[in-house]
VONUTI-763948 format. One record per residue (C-alpha): residue number from 1; residue in one letter; x, z, y. Coordinates in Angstrom, 1 decimal. Example, Ala and Ser with C-alpha at 12.3 -4.5 7.8 and 13.67 -1.06 7.14 Angstrom:
// residues 2
+-----+-----+--------+--------+--------+
!   n ! res !      x !      z !      y !
+-----+-----+--------+--------+--------+
!   1 !   A !   12.3 !    7.8 !   -4.5 !
!   2 !   S !   13.7 !    7.1 !   -1.1 !
+-----+-----+--------+--------+--------+
END
This chain:
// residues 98
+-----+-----+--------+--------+--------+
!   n ! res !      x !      z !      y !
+-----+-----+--------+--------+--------+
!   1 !   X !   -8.1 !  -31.0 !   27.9 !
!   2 !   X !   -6.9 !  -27.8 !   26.1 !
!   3 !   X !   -6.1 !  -28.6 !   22.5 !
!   4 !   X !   -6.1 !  -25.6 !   19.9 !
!   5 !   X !   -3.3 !  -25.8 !   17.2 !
!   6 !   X !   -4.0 !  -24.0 !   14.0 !
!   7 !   X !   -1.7 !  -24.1 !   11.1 !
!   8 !   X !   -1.2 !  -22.2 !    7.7 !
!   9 !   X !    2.4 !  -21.3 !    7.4 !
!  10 !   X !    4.5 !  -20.1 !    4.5 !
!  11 !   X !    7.3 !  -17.2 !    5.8 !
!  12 !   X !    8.7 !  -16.3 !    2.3 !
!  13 !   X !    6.6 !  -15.6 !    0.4 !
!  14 !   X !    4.0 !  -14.6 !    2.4 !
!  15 !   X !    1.4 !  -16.9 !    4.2 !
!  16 !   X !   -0.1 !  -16.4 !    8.1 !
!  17 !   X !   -2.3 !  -17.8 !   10.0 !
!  18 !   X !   -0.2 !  -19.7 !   13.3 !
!  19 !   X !   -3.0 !  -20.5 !   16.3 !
!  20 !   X !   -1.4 !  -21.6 !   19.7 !
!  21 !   X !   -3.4 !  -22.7 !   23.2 !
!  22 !   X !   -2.2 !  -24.3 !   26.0 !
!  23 !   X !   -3.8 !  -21.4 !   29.1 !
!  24 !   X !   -2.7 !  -21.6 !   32.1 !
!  25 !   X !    1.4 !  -22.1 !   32.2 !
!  26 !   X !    1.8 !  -20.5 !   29.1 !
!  27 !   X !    0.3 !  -20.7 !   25.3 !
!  28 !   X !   -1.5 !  -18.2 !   24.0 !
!  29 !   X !    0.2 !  -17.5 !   20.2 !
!  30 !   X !   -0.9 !  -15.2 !   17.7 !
!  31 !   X !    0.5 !  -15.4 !   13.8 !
!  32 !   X !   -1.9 !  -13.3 !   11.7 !
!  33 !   X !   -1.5 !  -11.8 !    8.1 !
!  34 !   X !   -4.2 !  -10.6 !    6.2 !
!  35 !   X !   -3.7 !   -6.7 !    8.1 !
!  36 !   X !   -1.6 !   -7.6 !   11.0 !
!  37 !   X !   -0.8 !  -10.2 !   13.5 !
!  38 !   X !    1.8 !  -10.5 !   16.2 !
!  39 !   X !    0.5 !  -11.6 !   19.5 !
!  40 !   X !    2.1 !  -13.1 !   22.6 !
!  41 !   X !    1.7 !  -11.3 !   26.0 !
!  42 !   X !   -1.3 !  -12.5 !   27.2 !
!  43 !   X !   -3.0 !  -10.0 !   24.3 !
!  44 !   X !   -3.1 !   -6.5 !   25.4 !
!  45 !   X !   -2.0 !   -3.6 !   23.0 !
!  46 !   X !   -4.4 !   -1.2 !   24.4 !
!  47 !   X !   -7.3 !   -3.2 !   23.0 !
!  48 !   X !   -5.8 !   -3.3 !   19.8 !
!  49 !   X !   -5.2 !    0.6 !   19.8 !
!  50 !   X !   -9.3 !    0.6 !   21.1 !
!  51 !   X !  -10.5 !   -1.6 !   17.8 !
!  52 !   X !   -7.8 !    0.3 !   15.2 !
!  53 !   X !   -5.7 !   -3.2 !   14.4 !
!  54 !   X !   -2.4 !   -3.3 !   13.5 !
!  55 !   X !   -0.4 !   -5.3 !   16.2 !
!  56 !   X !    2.2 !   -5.9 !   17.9 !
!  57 !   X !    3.1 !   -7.9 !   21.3 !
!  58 !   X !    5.9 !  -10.0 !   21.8 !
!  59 !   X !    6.9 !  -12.0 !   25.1 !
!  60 !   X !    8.6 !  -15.0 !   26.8 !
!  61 !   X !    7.4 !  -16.9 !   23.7 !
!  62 !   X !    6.2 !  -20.3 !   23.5 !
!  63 !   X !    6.5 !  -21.7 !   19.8 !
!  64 !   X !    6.2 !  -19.9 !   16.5 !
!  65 !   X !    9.8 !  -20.2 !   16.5 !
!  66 !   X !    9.9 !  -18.3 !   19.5 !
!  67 !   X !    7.7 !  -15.7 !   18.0 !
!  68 !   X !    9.6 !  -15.8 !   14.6 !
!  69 !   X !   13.0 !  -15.2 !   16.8 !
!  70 !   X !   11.7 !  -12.2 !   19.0 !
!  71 !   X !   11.7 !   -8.6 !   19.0 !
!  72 !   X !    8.5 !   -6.2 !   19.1 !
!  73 !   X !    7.9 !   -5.3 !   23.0 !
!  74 !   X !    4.6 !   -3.2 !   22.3 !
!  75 !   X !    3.4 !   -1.9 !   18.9 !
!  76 !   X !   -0.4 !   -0.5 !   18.5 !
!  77 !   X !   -1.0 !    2.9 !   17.1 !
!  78 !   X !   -1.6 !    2.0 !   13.6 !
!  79 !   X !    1.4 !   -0.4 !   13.5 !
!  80 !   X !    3.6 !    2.6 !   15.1 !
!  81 !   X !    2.2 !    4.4 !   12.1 !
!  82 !   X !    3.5 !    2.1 !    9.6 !
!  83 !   X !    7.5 !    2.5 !   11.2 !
!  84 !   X !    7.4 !   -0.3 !   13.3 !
!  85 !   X !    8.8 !    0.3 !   16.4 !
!  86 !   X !    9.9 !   -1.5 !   19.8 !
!  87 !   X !   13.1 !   -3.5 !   19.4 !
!  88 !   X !   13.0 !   -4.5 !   15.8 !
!  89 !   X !   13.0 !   -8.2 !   14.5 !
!  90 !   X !    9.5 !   -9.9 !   14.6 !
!  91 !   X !   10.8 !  -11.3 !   10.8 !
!  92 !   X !   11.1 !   -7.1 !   10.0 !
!  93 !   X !    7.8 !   -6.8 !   10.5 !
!  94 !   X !    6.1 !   -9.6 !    8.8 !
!  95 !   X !    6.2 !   -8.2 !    5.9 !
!  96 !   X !    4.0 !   -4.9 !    7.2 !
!  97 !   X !    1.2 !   -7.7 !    8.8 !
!  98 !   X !    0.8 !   -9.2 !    5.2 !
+-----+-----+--------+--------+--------+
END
């Protein structure tokens, strides 16, 4: 049986949405502010770019620890627009997402 986590979760002072599912042989993870979220690899940037949200993709991730430690691999248009950029600090861009 696949079990859905949800959980509200402070990050400064900031709150986000964490959901993780148990797929395949990975999660699925997103953490979603109230204009953003960052999303784990199994999401696809190009979809995001298609419905104008503001995302970004990060990978090898399997906890929101994971997520909170890695680095943007893929950023959609509109999150490019707002200066982030591939490389930077998952916790660097919170703060855009919110």
């Amino acid at each position: 049986m696949n079990m859905i986590e949800h959980r509200t979760v402070s990050i400064g002072n900031a709150e986000f949405d964490f959901i993780r599912m148990q797929l395949g042989n990975a999660p699925l993870l997103i953490l979603k502010g109230r204009k953003g979220y960052v999303m784990c690899g199994y999401l696809d940037v190009t979809t995001a770019d298609k419905v104008g949200d503001i995302a970004v993709r990060v990978s090898g991730v399997s906890t929101l620890e994971d997520v909170l430690k890695a680095s943007v691999a893929q950023a959609s248009s509109r999150a490019s627009e707002l200066g982030i950029e591939k490389g930077m600090p998952v916790t660097d861009v919170l703060q855009f997402l919110n």
